[in-house]
N, C-alpha and C positions, 0 to 999 in steps of 0.2 A: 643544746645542738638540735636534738627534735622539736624542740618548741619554733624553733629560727625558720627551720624548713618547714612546719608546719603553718608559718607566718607568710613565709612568700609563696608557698604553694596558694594560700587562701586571698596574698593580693592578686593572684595570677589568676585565679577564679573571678575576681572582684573583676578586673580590668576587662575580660574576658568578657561577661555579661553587661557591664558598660557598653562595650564596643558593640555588642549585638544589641542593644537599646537602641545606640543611636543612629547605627543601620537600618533599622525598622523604621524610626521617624524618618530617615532618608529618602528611603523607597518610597514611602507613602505620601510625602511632599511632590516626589519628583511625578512621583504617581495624578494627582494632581494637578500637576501645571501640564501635564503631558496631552498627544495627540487622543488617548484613549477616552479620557474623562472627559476633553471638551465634546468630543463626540456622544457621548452618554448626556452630558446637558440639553447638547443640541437638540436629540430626539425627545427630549422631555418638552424642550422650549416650543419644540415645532408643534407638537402635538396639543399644545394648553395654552402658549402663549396668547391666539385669539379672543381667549375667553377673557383676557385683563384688556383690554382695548378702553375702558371706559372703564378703568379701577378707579376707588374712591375708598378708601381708608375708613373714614368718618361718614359713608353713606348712609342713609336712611332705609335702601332697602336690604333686610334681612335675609329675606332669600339668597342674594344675589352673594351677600358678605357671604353668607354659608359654604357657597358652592365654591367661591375663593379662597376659603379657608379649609376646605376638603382638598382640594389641589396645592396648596401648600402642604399640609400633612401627607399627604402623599410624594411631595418631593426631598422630607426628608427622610420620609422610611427609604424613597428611593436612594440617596445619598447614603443615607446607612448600611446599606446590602450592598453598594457598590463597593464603603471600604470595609464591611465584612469578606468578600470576595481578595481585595487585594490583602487584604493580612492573611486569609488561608493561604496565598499563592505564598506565602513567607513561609510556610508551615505552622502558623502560631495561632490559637483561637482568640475573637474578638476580645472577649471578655479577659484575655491575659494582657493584650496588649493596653488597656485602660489603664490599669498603673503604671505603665512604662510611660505611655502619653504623663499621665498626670506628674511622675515624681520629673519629666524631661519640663514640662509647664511650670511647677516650683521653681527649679533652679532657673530655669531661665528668667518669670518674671520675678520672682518672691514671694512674699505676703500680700504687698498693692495690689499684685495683678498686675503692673505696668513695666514696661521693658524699661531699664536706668539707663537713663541719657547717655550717650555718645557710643552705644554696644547695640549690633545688628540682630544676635538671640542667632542668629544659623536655620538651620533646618525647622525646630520645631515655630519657631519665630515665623518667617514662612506661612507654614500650615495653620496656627492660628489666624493666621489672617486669612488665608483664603478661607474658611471655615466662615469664618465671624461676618460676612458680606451678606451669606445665607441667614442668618442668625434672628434675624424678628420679623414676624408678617407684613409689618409696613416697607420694610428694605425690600423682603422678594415681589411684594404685588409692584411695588415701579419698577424691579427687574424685568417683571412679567407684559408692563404695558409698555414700556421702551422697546422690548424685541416684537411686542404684537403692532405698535407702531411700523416698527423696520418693515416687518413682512407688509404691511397694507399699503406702504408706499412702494416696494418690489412688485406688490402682485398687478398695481396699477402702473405702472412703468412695464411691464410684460405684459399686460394689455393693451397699451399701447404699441408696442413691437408687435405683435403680433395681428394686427387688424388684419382682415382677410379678403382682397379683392375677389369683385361675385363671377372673375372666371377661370377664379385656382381651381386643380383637383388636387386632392391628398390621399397619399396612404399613407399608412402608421401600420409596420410590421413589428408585434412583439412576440421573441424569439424567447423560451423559457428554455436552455439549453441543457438544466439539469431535468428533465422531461423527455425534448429530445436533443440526444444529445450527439455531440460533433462526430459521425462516423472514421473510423481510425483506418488505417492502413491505406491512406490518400493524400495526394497533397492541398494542407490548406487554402491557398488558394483558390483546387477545383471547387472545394464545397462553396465557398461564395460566391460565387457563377452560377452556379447549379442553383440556387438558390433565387439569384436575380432570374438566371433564364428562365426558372419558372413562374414567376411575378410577371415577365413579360411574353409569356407565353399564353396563359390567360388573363392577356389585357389590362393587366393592373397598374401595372407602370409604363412610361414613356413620354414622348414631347410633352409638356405641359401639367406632368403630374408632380408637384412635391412632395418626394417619397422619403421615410426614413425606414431603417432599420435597424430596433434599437434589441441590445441579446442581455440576456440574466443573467448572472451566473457568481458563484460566489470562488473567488482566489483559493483561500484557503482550503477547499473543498478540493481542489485543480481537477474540477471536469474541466476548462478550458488549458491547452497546454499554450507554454510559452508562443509558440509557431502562430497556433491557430490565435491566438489574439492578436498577433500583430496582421494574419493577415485578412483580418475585418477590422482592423484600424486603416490597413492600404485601402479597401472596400468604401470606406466613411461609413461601418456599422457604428452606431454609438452604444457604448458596452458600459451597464449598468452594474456596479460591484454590490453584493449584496453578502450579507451578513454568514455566518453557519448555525443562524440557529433554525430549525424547523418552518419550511414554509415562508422562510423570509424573500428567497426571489419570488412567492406566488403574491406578498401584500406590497411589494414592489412596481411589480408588472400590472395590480388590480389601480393603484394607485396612480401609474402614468395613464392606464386606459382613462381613466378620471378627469386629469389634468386634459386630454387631448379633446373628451368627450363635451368637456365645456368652453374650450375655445375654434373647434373647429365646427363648419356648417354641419346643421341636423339634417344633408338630403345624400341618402342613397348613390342618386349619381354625379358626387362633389367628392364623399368624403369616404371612404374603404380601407376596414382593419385586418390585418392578417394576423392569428392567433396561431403559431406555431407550438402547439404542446395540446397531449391528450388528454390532462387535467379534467376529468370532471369537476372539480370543485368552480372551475370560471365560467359553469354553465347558468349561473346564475347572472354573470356579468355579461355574457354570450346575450341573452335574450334580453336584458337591458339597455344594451346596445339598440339590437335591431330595434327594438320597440319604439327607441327614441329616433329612429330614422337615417341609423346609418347599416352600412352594408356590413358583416363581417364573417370574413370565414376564416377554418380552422384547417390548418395542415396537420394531419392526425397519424398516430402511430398505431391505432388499434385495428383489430385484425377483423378483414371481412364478415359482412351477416352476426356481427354482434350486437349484446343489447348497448353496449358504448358507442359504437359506430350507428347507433338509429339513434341514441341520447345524442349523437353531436351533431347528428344531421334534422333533427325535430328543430334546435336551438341557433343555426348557424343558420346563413344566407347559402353557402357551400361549404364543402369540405374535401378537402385534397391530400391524397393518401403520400407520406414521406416516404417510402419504399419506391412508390412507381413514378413520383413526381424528382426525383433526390438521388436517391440510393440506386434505380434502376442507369440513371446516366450518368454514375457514374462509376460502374461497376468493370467496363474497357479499361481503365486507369488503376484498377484495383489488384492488387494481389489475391490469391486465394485467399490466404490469412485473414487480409483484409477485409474481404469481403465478410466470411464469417463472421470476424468480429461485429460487425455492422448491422447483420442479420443479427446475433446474438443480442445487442444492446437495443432494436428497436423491440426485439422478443421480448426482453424483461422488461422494457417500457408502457408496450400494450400489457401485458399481462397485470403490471401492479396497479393501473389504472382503470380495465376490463371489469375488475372486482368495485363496487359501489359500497365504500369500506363506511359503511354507515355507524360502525360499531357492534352490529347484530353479526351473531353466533353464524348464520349465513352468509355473510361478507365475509368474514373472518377465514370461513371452510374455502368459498372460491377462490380467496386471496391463494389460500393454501395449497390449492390441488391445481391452478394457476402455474404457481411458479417448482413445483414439483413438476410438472410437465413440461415444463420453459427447461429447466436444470435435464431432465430425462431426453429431452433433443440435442442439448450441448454434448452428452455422454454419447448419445449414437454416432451424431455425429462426428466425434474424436476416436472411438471406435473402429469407424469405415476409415479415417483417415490411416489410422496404423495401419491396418490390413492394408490397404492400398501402396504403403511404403515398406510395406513386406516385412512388420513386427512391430515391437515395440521398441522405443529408442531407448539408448544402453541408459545405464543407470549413470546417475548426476550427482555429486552431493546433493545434500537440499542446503534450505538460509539457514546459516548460522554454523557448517563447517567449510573447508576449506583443506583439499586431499585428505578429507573422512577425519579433519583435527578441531576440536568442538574451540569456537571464539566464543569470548565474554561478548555479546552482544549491545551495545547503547540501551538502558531503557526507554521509554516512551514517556517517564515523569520528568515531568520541565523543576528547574529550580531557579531561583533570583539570585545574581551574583552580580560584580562593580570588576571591572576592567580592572587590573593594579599594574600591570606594567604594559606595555607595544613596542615591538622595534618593525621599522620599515628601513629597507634598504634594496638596492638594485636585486638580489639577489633573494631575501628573506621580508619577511612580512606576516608576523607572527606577535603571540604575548600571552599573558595568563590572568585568570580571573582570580576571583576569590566567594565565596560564602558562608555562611554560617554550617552547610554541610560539607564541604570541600574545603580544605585551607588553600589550594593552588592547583588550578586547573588548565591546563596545557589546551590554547585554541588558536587555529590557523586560520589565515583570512577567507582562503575557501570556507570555511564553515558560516561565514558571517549569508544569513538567508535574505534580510528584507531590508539593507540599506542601498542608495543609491549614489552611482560612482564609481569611485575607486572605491576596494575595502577592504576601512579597519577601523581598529575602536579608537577611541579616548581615553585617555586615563581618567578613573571615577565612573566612567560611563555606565549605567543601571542596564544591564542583559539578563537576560533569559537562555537556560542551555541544556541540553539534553547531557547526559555523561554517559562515559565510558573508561575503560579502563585496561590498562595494559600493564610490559613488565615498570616501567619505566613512572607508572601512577595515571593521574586521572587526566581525562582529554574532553574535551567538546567536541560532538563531530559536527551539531548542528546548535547555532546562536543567533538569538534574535534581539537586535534592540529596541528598546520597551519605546525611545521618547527619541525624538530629534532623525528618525530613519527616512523620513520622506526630505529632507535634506540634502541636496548632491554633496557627495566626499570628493577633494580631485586628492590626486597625489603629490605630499609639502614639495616647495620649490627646494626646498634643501633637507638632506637624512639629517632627522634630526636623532637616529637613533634609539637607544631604549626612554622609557616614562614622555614620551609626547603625546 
């Protein structure tokens, strides 16, 4: 009798760790074919593709092999850390998941190595293939001159488009929005006005100027809110989405100045760039500019008689202050609140860039007593406001109770989980997940954050989900899906009820 249950307890084990094997090769397939990875190619492809333009396998010159052959090694150690990266996101370390790849690679092909006629292999089937494409120097250098081909006949076809009769004028406005950033407590709208008005107020724009306005800013960061990007989409701002890692909207913004600086006239009074952001670091790009003969000035958030405000003015054609140019008109429209805020954020703006953060123990100090002073203004100021309103205001919960009763909060760690069932109907519109850490996870279509549509999942569908937990067990309050979410969802023409 104990031997019996100690038998099916251990196929239950057995089946158990199957099931999480072949979830693992799932995710990492699906991973793969998904919107993420082609994206990670791209930036690889973009950045080295040029250099295979004239590949040659069997060339004679060694140099030239070398430096192609360093660029391959390099794009599998890149490949490598990409699905190092997606197996952490599983919770599982690289080096564990190798035998699960390897013993899922057996059974599938066998001994030959080759998949037996008339059977597709599934998942891991799949993934050896997209893997094996990459697989030997000679395959990726004609990957590498096929895409540097593509780009040489795009970038001559855009030079074409682009030819530039000798009596355009241009501006080219780039707008680093997490520098300065969108003053709050106003309506979107007015700041894009406020914006133009001053572009035509000193003479930069109007009859006969082709003017863009293009803004930075990365999504997921949400300096920009919903409101405010749609209403520089009304505007025709062209809004560039950038990355969250470090500095990614500033090699972004250096890189369109690039693009613009080599297709548009080298004369002062043809061609004017407006640099809205107090970034020292584009004071190098600032004076490469002018040097090459074009005009550019900088709409700057740093604070009168500073050594920032003489660095931007030695480097720029002009510079024009966002408080008295921006912020001052439109401060009639502003609430109190508002306004502070607005003073507040151009405060911390100047200050973290006032600092010439070079790395030395001196940078580091003014950084420091900088933004100690910026925070020590916001406190007086809050301060004088209570006295003014005759105390302080009564006492509030804080996050995380509700009438003084502590809630289990959502953590902030994301986990990988597969839709397992959906119902949609007039009324409901809801379903549940599953993962290797959750067996069934209760998620409503409000939680669904980045697809487009109507929304809901799939069944199988690969997500990502914050959890939480109640009397009733575990919930998603917030889910993202991994692959297929820049896709419109409408709503089926008929309920089709639960598992659709």
């Amino acid at each position: 009798m104990e031997e019996d249950l100690f038998e099916e307890q251990l196929d239950m084990v057995r089946q158990r760790v199957a099931k999480l094997e072949s979830f693992s090769i799932e995710v990492l397939d699906s991973y793969l074919s998904g919107h993420d990875w082609e994206a990670s190619l791209k930036r690889f492809l973009d950045a080295h593709a040029h250099e295979f333009l004239h590949f040659d396998a069997g060339g004679s010159d060694v140099a030239q092999s070398h430096l192609w052959y360093k660029v391959y090694v390099d794009f599998n150690s890149t490949i490598e850390s990409l699905m190092e990266r997606e197996v952490a996101r599983m919770g599982m370390a690289y080096d564990d998941f190798a035998p699960i790849f390897q013993r899922a690679f057996d059974a599938a092909f066998g001994e030959t190595g080759e998949l037996p006629a008339g059977e597709s292999g599934g998942a891991i089937h799949s993934l050896v293939r997209r893997l094996s494409q990459y697989g030997d120097f000679e395959s990726f250098g004609m990957m590498m001159q096929k895409e540097a081909q593509r780009m040489a006949a795009e970038a001559e076809a855009d030079a074409e488009d682009l030819r530039i009769e000798a009596s355009d004028k241009f501006l080219r406005v780039l707008w680093d929005v997490e520098n300065v950033p969108y003053p709050r407590g106003v309506q979107p709208q007015d700041v894009t006005e406020a914006v133009l008005q001053m572009l035509s107020r000193h003479g930069l724009t109007g009859p006969g100027v082709d003017d863009l306005v293009t803004v930075f800013y990365s999504p997921q960061k949400r300096t920009v809110a919903p409101r405010q990007a749609e209403a520089m989409d009304k505007a025709e701002f062209e809004q560039v989405f950038c990355g969250t890692k470090r500095e990614d909207a500033d090699r972004k913004l250096v890189r369109r100045l690039h693009q613009d600086m080599r297709v548009l006239p080298r004369d002062g009074d043809r061609t004017t760039f407006v640099l809205i952001s107090s970034d020292q670091d584009f004071r190098t790009e600032i004076r490469r500019a002018t040097q090459s003969g074009f005009k550019v000035y900088v709409v700057h958030t740093a604070p009168e008689n500073s050594n920032h405000l003489r660095t931007l003015e030695r480097f720029a054609s002009g510079v024009l202050g966002w408080r008295e140019e921006v912020l001052a008109r439109l401060e009639p429209a502003m609430p109190p609140r508002g306004r502070q805020h607005a003073d507040d954020d151009a405060t911390d703006a100047a200050v973290a860039d006032a600092a010439d953060l070079d790395g030395t123990a001196g940078g580091r100090e003014q950084h420091r007593r900088g933004r100690s002073e910026a925070q020590s203004q916001r406190g007086r100021r809050a301060r004088g406001r209570r006295r003014r309103n005759g105390g302080d205001p009564p006492n509030r919960p804080h996050r995380g109770q509700v009438d003084g009763e502590a809630l289990e909060l959502p953590t902030e760690q994301r986990f990988t989980g597969r839709c397992t069932r959906w119902r949609v109907s007039k009324k409901k519109n809801y379903g549940f997940l599953e993962s290797p850490q959750h067996p069934r996870v209760f998620v409503h279509n409000t939680a669904i954050q980045n697809v487009r549509g109507f929304r809901l999942l799939h069944k199988g569908e690969i997500v990502e989900y914050e959890v939480a937990q109640n009397d009733k067990g575990f919930l998603a309050p917030r889910v993202w899906v991994l692959h297929g979410h820049d896709q419109d969802r409408e709503y089926p023409e008929e309920e089709p009820g639960w598992n659709s």
